[in-house]
N, C-alpha and C positions, 0 to 999 in steps of 0.2 A: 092551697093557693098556688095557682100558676105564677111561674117567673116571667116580671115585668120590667122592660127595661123604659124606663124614664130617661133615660138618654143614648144613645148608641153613636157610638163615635163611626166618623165617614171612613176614617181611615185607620191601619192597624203599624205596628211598629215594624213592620218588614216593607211600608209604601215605598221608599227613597230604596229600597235593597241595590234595584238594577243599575241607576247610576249611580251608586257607592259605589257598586264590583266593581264597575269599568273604571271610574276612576281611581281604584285603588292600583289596580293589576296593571298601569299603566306607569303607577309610582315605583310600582314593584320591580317594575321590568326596569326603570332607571337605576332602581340602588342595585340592582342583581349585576348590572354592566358596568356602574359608574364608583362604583361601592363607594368609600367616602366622599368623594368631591362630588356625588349626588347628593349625600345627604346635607353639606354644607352649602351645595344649590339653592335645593329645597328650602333650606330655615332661613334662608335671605329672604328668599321670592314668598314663604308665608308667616312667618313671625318677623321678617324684617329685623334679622339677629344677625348680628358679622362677629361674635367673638367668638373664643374657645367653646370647644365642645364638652370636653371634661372638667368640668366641675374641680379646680386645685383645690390643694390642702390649707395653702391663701386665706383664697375665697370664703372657704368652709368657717377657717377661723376669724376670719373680717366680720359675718355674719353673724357667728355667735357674740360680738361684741356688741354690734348693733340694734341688736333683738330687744325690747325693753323684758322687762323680768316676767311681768302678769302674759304675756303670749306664750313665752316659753314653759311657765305652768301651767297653763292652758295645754299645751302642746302635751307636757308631761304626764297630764292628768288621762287625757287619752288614748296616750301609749301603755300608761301604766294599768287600765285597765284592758285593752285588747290583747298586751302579753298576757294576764293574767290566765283570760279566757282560753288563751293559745294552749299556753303553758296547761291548763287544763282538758281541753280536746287534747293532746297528745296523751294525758295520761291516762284520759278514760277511752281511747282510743277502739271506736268498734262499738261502742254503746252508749247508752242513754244518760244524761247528768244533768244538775243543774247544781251552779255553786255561786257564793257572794261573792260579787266583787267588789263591793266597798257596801257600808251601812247602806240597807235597803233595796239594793239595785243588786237583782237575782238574773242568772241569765245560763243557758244551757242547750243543750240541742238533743231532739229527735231522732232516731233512724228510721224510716219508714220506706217500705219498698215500692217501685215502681207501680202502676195498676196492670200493665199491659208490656209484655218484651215477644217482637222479633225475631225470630231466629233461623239466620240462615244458612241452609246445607247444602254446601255443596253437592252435584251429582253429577256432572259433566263427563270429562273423562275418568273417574273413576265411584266410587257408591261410599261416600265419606260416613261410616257408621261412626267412627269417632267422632267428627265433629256434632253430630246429632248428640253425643251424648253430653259433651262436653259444654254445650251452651243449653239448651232445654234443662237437663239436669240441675246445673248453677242457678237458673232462673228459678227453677222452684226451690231451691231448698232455700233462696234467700226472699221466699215467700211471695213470687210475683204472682199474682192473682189470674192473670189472663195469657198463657202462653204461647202464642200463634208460629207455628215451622211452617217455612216453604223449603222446596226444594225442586230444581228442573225437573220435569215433567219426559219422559222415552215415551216414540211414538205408539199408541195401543197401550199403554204401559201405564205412564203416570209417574211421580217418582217412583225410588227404585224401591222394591218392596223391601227390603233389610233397612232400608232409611225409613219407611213409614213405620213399620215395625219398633225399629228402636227410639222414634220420637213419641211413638205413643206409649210404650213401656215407661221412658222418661218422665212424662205426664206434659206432656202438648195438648191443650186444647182444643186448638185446631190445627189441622194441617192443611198446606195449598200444594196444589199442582203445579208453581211457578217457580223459575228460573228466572235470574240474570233482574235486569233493570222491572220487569214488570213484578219480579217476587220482592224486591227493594220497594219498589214505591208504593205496591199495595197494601205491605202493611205500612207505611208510613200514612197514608189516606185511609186509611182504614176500611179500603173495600172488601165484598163479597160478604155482607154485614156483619165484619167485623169490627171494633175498636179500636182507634186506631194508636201505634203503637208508640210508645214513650220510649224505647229507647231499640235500636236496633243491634243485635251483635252475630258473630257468624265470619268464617273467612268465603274469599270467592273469590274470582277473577278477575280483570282489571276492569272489569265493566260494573261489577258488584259495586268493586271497592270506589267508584268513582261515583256510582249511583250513591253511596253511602257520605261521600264527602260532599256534594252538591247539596244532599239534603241534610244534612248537619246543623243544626238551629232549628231546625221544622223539629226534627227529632236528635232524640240523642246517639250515639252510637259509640261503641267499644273501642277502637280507637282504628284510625289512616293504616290498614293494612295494606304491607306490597307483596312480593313474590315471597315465597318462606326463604330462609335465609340457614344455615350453619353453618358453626366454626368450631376449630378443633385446636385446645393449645395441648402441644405437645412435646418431652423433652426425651434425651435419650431413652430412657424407658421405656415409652410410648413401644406395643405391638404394634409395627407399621402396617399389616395389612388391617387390622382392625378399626384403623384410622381410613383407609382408604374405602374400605367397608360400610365404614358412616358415612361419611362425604359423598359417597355414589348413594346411599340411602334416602337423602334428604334431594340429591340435585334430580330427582328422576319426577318429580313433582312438576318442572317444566322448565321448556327453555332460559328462561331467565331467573331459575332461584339461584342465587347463589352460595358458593363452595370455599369455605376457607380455612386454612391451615397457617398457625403462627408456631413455630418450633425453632429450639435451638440446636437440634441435631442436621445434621446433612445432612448425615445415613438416611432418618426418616424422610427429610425430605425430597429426598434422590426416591428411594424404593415406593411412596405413597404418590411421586410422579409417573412413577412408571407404572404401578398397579391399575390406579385410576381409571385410565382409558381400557385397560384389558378387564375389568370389570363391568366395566359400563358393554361393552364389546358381547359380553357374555348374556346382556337383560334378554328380552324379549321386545320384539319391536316397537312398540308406545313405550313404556318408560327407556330404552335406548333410546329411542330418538329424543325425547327430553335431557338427559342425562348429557348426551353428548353435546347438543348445545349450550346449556349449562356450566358444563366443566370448560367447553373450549371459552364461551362468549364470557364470562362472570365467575369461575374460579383463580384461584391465588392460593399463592404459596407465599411465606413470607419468612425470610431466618433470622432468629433475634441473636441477639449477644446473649442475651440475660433473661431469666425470670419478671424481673421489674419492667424490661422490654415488651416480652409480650402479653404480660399485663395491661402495657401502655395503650398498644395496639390494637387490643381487645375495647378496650373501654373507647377508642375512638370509633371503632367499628360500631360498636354497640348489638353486635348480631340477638336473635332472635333464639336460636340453640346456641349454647356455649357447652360445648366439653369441655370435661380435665383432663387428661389425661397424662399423667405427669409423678414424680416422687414426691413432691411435695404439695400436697392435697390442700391441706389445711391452711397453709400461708396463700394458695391462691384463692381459695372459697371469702377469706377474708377482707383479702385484696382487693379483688372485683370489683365493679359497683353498676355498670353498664348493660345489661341484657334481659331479654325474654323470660328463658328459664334457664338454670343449670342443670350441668349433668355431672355429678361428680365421680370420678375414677370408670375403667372401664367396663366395670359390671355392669355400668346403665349406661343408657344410650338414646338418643333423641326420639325414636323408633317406638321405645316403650313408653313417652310423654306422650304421643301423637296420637299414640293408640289405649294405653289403658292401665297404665300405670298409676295414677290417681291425679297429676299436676295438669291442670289447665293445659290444650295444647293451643290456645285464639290467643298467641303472642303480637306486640308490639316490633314490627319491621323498618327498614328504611333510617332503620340509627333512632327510631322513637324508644329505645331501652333507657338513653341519656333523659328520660323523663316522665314517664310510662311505665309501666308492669301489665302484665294480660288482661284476661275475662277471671274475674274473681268474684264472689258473692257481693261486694261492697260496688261494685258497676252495678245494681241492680237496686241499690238502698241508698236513698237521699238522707243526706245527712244535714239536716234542717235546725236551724240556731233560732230561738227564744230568748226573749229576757222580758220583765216587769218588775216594778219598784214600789217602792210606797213612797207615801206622798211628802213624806219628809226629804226622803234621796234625791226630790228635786231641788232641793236650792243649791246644792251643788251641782248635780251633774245639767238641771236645765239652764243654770245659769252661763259652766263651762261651754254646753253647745251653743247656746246664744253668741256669744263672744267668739266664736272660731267660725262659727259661719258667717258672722259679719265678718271676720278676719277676710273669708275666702271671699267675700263680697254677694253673702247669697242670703238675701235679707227675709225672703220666705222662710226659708231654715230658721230662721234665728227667731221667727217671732212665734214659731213654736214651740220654744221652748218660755219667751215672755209669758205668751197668755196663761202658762201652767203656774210659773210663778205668780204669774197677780192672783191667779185663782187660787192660790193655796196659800197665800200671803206673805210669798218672799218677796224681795227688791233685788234686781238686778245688776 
């Protein structure tokens, strides 16, 4: 039997999209300039609020007096089941479950992978085999069914033949001839009859990355990538040219990646000032010319007092490669909480993540570390929550929802959960 639609709506949930943006980017652009006293503006001119903004300790405890008792069990009942659940997705964390959370009322969740992933390669100025590998790869092993690679297109050429190569060793499906905005959108629209893609991942240039944020809700995507970024903490210890070694390693990627160094040595950061440039000095003409604007426009050096210092500084930075490089390994691996990937001590180096050491190199930029981790098989697998009950569980849990959604004042809600009860023969 062919699918019939008995009703098809005029319009879809992205209608209002265009003037939402504008009017958002407009409010945007006030709190960006006015920072509080826009927002205290603003909640006059639309909620017609003139008090405190924070919420006192007061307030908090005024409220709990005045609460009558049946809402705040209401309330309780709630909580006490959505921790549960929580408390359960953490432990089973990565796989499939389903557990009680009160008589009769079972609930759990799914992993299930994407149908269709995106992937796109770089080939611009240089032939990114790692990243071919590094997204295609992850896509299948966390079982995506449909794996479409683009990558820019050389004239007479096509992409570059070691990237076609290692996408299909990978297991790509298909591959495209496409670069830049038209390799983004196509597989988002699912042209050249293809399917169209559910979640897009891959690094690129700011065109890519911009292509990739505009269409962000259409599709999904790995996360707001910017320039690649490294940082190096380093303490007396630290080999300074090895330091200065990585840093020209990472900024030759282009003029705006940037270069950073936190240390508590002088020494090192006197000697990996002065190396820097005569390193870069020494490249060959493309990656020199990237390097050098890099190091001049967007590198730093920074000398801490202390360990706990440049810790601090790491973690507001958030960089995208973090080195260690330091005597005390282990207090800082600990410490941390902020970045991409690590590199611990100076045997390894950003160098060997990029290329083929086995760690994801499609890091989270731009300080996205403070909330983000890379391309990892779990960007690829929806992790999909279930529950169902027997029919006894509703006279409590439909009754609790009835009551809280007329709390909220949203009397649909609520009278989905009445008609269960009358139909199973609770009272309300």
């Amino acid at each position: 039997m062919a699918i019939t639609y008995l009703k098809k709506s005029p319009k879809t949930s992205s209608t209002d999209d265009t003037k939402t943006t504008e009017i958002v980017k407009e409010l945007l652009k006030d709190i960006e300039e006015n920072k509080e006293q826009a927002c205290i503006d603003l909640t006059k001119k639309f909620d017609k609020y003139d008090g405190d903004i924070i919420v006192s300790k007061e307030r908090i405890e005024e409220i709990k007096k005045t609460l009558d008792q049946r809402t705040k069990d209401d309330i309780q009942f709630s909580y006490d089941r959505v921790r549960t659940f929580a408390e359960a997705q953490l432990k089973n964390y990565g796989q499939d479950f389903e557990v009680e959370l009160s008589p009769g009322l079972f609930a759990g969740q799914r992993l299930i992978p994407v149908n269709t992933a995106g992937c796109y390669i770089p080939g611009g100025r240089y032939a990114h085999i790692a990243s071919a590998v590094m997204s295609v790869t992850t896509a299948k092993v966390a079982g995506v069914k449909n794996v479409i690679a683009c990558s820019p297109p050389k004239e007479s050429v096509g992409a570059h033949p070691t990237i076609v190569y290692t996408a299909d060793l990978c297991g790509a499906d298909v591959i495209l001839n496409l670069g830049g905005v038209p390799g983004v959108a196509s597989m988002t629209n699912g042209l050249f009859n293809n399917p169209p893609a559910d979640i897009i991942v891959g690094p690129g240039n700011q065109f890519v990355a911009e292509a990739k944020r505009i269409l962000f809700g259409k599709v999904g995507i790995d996360l707001f990538a910017g320039p690649t970024e490294i940082a190096v903490i380093a303490d007396d210890k630290a080999d300074a040219e090895m330091v200065a070694v990585d840093l020209v390693g990472q900024a030759e990627h282009g003029y705006n990646s940037p270069a950073w160094l936190y240390t508590t040595s002088k020494r090192v950061a006197d000697e990996v000032m002065k190396r820097v440039p005569e390193l870069i000095a020494d490249l060959p003409e493309v990656p020199r010319t990237s390097a050098e604007a890099a190091w001049r426009d967007y590198g730093e050096v920074i000398l801490c007092d202390t360990d706990e210092e440049m810790a601090t500084i790491s973690d507001e930075y958030a960089p995208e490669h973090l080195e260690i490089q330091t005597e005390n390994l282990d207090w800082f691996h600990k410490r941390l909480k902020n970045y991409g990937s690590l590199f611990i001590g100076e045997e390894t180096t950003v160098a060997y993540g990029d290329k083929c050491s086995g760690t994801n190199h499609i890091l989270p930029t731009k300080g996205a570390g403070r909330y983000t981790g890379g391309l990892f098989v779990g960007k690829f697998i929806k992790t999909l929550s279930f529950q169902r009950m027997t029919k006894e569980s509703t006279k409590t849990v439909g009754a609790a929802c009835a009551r809280i959604s007329r709390y909220e004042g949203m009397e649909a809600h609520a009278r989905t959960g009445d008609v269960r009860l009358r139909k199973y023969g609770f009272s309300n």
